[in-house]
C-alpha atoms as one frame of an Amber mdcrd trajectory, in Angstrom:
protein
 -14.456  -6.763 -23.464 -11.787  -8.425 -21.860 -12.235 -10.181 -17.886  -9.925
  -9.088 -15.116  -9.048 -10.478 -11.823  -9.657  -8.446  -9.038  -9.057  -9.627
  -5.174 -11.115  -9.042  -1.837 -10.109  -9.641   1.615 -12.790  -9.736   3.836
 -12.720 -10.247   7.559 -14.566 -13.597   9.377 -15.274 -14.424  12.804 -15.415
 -17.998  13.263 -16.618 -19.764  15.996 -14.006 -21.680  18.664 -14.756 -25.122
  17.018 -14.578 -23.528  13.495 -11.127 -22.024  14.837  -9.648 -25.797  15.606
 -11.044 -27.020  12.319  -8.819 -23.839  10.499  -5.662 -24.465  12.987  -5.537
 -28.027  11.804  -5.974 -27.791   8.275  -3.420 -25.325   8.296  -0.912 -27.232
  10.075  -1.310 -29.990   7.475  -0.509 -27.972   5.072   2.307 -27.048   6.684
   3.338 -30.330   7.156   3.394 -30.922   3.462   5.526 -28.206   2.759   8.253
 -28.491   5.156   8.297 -32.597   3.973   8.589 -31.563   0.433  11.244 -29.009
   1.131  13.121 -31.201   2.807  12.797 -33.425   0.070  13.825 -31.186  -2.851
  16.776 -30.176  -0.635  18.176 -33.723  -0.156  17.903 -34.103  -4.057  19.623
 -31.015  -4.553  22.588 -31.755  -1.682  22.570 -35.603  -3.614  22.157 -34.379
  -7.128  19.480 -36.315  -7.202  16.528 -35.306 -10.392  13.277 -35.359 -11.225
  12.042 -33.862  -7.719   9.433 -31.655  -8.972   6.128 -30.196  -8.708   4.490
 -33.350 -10.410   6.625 -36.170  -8.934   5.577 -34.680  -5.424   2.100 -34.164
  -6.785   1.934 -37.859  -7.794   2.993 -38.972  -4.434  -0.246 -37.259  -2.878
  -1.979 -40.016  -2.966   0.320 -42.798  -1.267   1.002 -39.916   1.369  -2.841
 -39.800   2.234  -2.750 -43.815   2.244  -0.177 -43.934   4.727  -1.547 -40.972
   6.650  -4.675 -40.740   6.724  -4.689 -37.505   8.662  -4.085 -35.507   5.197
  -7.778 -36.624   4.260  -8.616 -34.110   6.099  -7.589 -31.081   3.419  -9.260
 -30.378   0.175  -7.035 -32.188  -2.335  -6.779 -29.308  -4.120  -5.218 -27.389
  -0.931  -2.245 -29.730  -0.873  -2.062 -29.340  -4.460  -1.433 -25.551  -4.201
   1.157 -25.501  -1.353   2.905 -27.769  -3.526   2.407 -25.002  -6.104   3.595
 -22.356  -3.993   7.049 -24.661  -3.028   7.691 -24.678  -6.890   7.365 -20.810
  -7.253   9.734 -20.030  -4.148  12.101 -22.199  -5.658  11.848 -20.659  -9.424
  11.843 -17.489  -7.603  15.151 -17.590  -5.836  16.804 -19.509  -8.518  15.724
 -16.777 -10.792  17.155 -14.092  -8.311  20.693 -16.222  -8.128  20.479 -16.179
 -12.070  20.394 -12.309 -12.082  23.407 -11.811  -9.289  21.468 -11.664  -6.416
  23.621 -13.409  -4.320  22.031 -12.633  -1.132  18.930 -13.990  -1.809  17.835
 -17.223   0.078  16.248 -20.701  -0.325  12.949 -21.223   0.672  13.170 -21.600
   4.412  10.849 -24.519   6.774   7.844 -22.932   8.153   7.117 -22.688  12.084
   3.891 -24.150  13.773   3.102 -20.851  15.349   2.183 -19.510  12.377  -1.185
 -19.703  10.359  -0.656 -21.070   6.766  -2.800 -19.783   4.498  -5.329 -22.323
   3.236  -6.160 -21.772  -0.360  -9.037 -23.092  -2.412  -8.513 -22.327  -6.442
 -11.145 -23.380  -8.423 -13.299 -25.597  -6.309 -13.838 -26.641  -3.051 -16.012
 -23.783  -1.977 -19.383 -22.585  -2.309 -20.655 -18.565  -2.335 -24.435 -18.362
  -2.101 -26.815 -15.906  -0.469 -24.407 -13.872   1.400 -22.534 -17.180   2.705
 -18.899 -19.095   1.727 -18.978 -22.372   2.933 -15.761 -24.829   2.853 -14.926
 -28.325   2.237 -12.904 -30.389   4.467 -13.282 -33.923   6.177 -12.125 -32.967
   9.829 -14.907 -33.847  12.969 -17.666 -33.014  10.349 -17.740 -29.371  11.793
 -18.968 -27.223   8.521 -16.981 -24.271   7.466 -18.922 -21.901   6.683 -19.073
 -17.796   7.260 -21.020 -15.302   6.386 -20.240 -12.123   4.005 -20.971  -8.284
   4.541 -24.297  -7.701   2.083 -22.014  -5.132   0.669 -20.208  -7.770  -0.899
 -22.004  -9.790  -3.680 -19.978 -12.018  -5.637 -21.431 -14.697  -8.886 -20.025
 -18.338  -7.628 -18.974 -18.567 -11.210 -16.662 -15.586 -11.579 -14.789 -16.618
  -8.027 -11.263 -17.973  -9.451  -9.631 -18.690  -6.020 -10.400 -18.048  -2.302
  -7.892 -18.311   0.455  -8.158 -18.394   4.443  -5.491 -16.326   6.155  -4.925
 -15.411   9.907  -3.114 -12.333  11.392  -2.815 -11.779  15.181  -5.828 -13.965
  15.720  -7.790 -12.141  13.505  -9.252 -14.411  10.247 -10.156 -13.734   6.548
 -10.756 -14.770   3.107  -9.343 -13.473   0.178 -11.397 -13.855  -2.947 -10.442
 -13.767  -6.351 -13.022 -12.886  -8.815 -13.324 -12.278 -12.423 -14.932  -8.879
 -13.867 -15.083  -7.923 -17.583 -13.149  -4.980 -18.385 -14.600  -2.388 -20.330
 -12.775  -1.938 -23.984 -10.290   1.028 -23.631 -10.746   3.622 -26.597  -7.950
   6.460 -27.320  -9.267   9.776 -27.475  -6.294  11.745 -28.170  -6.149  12.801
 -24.731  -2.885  11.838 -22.346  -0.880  12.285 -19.380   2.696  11.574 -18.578
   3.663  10.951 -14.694   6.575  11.050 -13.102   7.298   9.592 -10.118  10.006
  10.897  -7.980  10.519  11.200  -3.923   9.551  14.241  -2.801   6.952  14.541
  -5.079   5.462  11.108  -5.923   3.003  12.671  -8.793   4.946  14.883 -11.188
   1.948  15.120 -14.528   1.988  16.787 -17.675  -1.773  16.362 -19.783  -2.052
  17.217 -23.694  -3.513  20.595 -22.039   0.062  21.426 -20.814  -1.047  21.682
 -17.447   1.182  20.524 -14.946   0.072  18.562 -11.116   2.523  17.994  -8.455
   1.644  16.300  -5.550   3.865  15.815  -2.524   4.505  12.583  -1.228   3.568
  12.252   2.357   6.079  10.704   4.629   4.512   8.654   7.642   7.807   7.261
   8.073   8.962  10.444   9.298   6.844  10.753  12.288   7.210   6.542  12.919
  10.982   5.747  12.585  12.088   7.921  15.620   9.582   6.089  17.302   9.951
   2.708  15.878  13.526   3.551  16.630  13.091   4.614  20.299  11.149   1.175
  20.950  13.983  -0.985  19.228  16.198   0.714  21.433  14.885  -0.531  24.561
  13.923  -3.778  23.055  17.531  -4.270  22.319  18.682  -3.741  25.871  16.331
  -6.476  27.421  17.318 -10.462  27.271  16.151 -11.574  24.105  12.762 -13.657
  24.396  11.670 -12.455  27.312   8.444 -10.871  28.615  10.044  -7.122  28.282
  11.570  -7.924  24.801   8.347  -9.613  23.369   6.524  -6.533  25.218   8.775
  -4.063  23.353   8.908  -5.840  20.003   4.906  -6.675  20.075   4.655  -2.573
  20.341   7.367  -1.597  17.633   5.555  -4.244  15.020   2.358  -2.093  16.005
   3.985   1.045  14.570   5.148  -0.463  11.736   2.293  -1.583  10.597   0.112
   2.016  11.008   2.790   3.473   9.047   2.573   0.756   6.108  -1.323   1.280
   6.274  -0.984   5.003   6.177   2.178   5.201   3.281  -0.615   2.351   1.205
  -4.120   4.032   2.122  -2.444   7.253   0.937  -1.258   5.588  -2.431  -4.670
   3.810  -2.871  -6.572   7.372  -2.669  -4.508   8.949  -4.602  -4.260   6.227
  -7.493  -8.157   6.559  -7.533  -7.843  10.430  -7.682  -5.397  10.128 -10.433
  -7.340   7.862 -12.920 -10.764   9.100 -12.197  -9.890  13.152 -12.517  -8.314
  12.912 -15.609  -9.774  13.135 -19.037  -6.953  11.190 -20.655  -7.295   7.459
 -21.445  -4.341   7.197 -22.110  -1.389   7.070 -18.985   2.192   7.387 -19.435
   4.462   6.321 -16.484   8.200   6.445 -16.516   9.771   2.880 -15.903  11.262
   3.665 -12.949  13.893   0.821 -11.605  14.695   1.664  -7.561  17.042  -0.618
  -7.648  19.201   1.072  -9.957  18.599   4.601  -8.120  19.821   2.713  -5.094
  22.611   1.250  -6.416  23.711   3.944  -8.907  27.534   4.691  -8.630  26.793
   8.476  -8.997  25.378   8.899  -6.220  27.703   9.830  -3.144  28.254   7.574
  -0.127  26.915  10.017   1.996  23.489  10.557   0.060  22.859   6.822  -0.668
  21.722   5.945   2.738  18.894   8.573   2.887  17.979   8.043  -0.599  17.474
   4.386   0.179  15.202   5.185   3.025  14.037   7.504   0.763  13.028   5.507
  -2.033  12.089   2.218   0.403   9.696   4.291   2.882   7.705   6.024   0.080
   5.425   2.734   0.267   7.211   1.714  -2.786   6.097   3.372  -6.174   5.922
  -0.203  -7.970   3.204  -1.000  -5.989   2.269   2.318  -6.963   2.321   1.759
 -10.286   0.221  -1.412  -9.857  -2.497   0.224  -8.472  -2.757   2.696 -11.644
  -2.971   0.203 -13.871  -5.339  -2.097 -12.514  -7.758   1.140 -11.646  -7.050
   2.272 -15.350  -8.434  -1.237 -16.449 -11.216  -0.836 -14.286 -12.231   2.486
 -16.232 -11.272   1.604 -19.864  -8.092   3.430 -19.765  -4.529   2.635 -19.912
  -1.352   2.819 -18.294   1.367   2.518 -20.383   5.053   1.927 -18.807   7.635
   4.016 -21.073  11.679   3.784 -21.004  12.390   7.125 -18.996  16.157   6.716
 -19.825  17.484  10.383 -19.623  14.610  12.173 -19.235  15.647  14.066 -16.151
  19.226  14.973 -17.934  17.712  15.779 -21.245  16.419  19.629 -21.422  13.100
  19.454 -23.372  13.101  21.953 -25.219  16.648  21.794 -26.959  17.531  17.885
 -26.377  20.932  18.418 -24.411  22.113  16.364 -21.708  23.423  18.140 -18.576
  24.742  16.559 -15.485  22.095  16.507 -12.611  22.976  14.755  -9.728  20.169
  13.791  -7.507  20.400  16.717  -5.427  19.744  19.325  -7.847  16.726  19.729
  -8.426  16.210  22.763 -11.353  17.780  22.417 -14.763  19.012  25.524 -16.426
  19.846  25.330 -19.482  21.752  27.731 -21.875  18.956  27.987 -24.249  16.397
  29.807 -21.677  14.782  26.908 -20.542  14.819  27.027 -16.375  12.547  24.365
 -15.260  12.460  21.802 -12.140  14.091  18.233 -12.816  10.545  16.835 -12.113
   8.943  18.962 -14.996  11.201  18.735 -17.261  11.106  14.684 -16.762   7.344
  14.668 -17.557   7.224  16.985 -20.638  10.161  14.679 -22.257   8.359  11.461
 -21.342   4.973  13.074 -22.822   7.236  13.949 -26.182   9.009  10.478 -26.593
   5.561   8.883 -26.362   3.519  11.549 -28.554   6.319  11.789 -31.102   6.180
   7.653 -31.972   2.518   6.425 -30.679   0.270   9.294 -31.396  -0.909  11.687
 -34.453   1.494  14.716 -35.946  -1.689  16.448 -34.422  -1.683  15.277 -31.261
   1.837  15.814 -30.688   1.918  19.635 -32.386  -1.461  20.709 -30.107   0.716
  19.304 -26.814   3.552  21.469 -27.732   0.759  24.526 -28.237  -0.944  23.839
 -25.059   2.309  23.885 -23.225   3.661  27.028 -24.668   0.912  28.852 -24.107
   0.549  27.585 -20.434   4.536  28.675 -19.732   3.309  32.475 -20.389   7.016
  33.634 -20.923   8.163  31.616 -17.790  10.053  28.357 -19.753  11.534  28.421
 -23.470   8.784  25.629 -25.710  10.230  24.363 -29.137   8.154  24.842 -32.079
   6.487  21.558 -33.514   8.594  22.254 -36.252  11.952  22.055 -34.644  11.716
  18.034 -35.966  11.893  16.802 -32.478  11.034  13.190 -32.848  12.661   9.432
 -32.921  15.230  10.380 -35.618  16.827  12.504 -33.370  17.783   9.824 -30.699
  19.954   6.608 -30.739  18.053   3.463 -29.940  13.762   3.772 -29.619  12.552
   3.668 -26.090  11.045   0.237 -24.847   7.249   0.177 -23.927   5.476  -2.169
 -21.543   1.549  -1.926 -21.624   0.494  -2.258 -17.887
């Protein structure tokens, strides 16, 4: 069995001293990350090297000597928003690397907002139902107490962080949980993930699922939009503007909770209703759909609202495979290259733009895009991964669950890896 990492945010209500004591650790750390920002970007305008995560690291300790203020954080805190510097920074040189011009250097941050305090590997304490803190500020303990639904072994928690949104307070824990051994039992589902319908599947039974996306954003935007509106006709900054933006962030965020509590219910639907351990999920890129050239001028903008508003189907994704995990099964990320173009049952490509949405093909087969995307995903994997017998019952199953309504090739038609030009690329999730 091998461990996992699964996270837990949990909501605290500290006390009004307990509140200073948070405030002031976190603008210490704050502190230390706009100074080492500013740092790394005077090397940078100077060409100046060797300003790293471990020269800054190093100069920890003549920092605390000549302010002894910083005492007051958990070394290990300062460590990590060190950490965290050197990861924006590999991030957005990583982003420049692959053309994204746009993207931007890590930016100072502002005193008015909470900086998350994070302890990773030490530094806190978890015992009957309570997480308790160190820090060396007025001697006021840190320390909260946990739901009882909520049990945790002190040596499984990895990391625990302190976070604040609109004056509300919580900890994040990271713990470690072992994850049972997955076992293949020749049972499997493809899924494709689409727009309108976010859950296209196709099991070794032949039996199809489709379930619609639900759009939030639908009912939010015009009022989102309505808000922004008048927000945008008062003087920025003032009472009526912060009133008007204050309300619009409000509706954003109930339609990010409902587009991601819709997600989460479904992922858990998905993995636990199925008799398959074994998942197969198209490697979908929204990037590319977004920036595809094929798609008309006058299409792209609604598919990128489209594809942005749908509560992003990574994240999607993500939450398959960690539930899979959780379960002993697996989700397996497949190259889906085609597999909307390429009729299933006789291999030929046909143009489909994005806005049809049923392929008919001249040899009988008349099947949606979404379909016909699954069954060809389902027969790439079966055809390299899985048994002759495995492959030959799916083809079975699915003819006999057509009855007359879509052309199936025979398992004997050869249809396998010979038959295409470079082997699709898999990424176990």
């Amino acid at each position: 069995m091998k461990p996992m990492k699964l996270t837990q945010k949990i909501r605290i209500f500290p006390t009004p001293e307990q509140e200073e004591v948070l405030w002031k650790l976190s603008e210490k750390c704050r502190l230390i990350y706009n100074f080492a920002l500013a740092e790394r970007r005077h090397a940078y305008r100077h060409g100046i090297k060797g300003v790293n995560y471990r020269k800054q690291q190093n100069d920890l300790p003549r920092i605390k000597k000549q302010y002894p203020e910083y005492t007051w954080v958990y070394s290990k805190v300062l460590q990590y928003v060190l950490r965290s510097l050197a990861a924006d920074y590999e991030s957005f040189f990583a982003l420049r690397k692959n053309g994204y011009a746009e993207a931007r250097s890590p930016r100072y941050k502002g005193k008015q907002y909470f900086t998350t305090i994070v302890y990773n590997q030490s530094g806190f304490k978890l015992e009957q139902g309570t997480i308790s803190f160190s820090h060396n500020y007025n001697d006021i303990p840190l320390g909260f107490a946990l739901p009882e639904k909520f049990s945790f072994d002190n040596t499984q928690v990895k990391q625990v962080a302190i976070s604040a949104q609109r004056n509300r307070y919580f900890v994040t824990i990271t713990h470690q949980v072992e994850e049972p051994a997955y076992v293949d039992n020749e049972q499997y589902q493809a899924i494709d993930l689409g727009v309108t319908h976010i859950v296209t599947a196709v099991n070794s039974q032949g039996k199809f699922l489709v379930v619609n996306n639900q759009r939030p954003d639908k009912y939010w935007n015009p009022k989102i939009a309505r808000i922004q509106a008048r927000r945008d006709r008062c003087k920025k900054f003032s009472n009526r503007w912060k009133l008007f933006n204050r309300i619009k962030r409000k509706y954003e965020r109930k339609r990010d909770a409902q587009l991601k509590n819709f997600q989460h219910k479904l992922s858990t639907k998905l993995v636990n209703n199925t008799k398959a351990n074994t998942l197969i999920v198209g490697d979908l890129e929204i990037k590319a759909m977004a920036q595809s050239k094929n798609v008309p001028n006058f299409i792209r903008s609604g598919l990128n609202r489209a594809t942005q508003n749908t509560g992003t189907l990574g994240r999607f994704v993500h939450f398959l495979t960690y539930k899979s995990k959780r379960v002993g099964k697996r989700l397996i990320e497949f190259d889906e290259c085609n597999t909307s173009r390429e009729c299933y049952v006789c291999g030929k490509l046909h143009y489909m733009p994005i806005w049809q949405r049923v392929m008919n093909c001249e040899c009988g087969n008349v099947i949606t895009r979404d379909k016909n995307s699954c069954v060809v995903l389902m027969k790439r994997y079966l055809s390299q991964n899985a048994k002759w017998t495995g492959y030959q019952a799916f083809l079975d199953n699915l003819r006999q669950t057509a009855k007359g309504k879509t052309k199936v090739p025979s398992p004997s038609d050869g249809y396998g890896l010979e038959d295409s030009q470079e082997a699709p690329s898999v990424k176990v999730g």
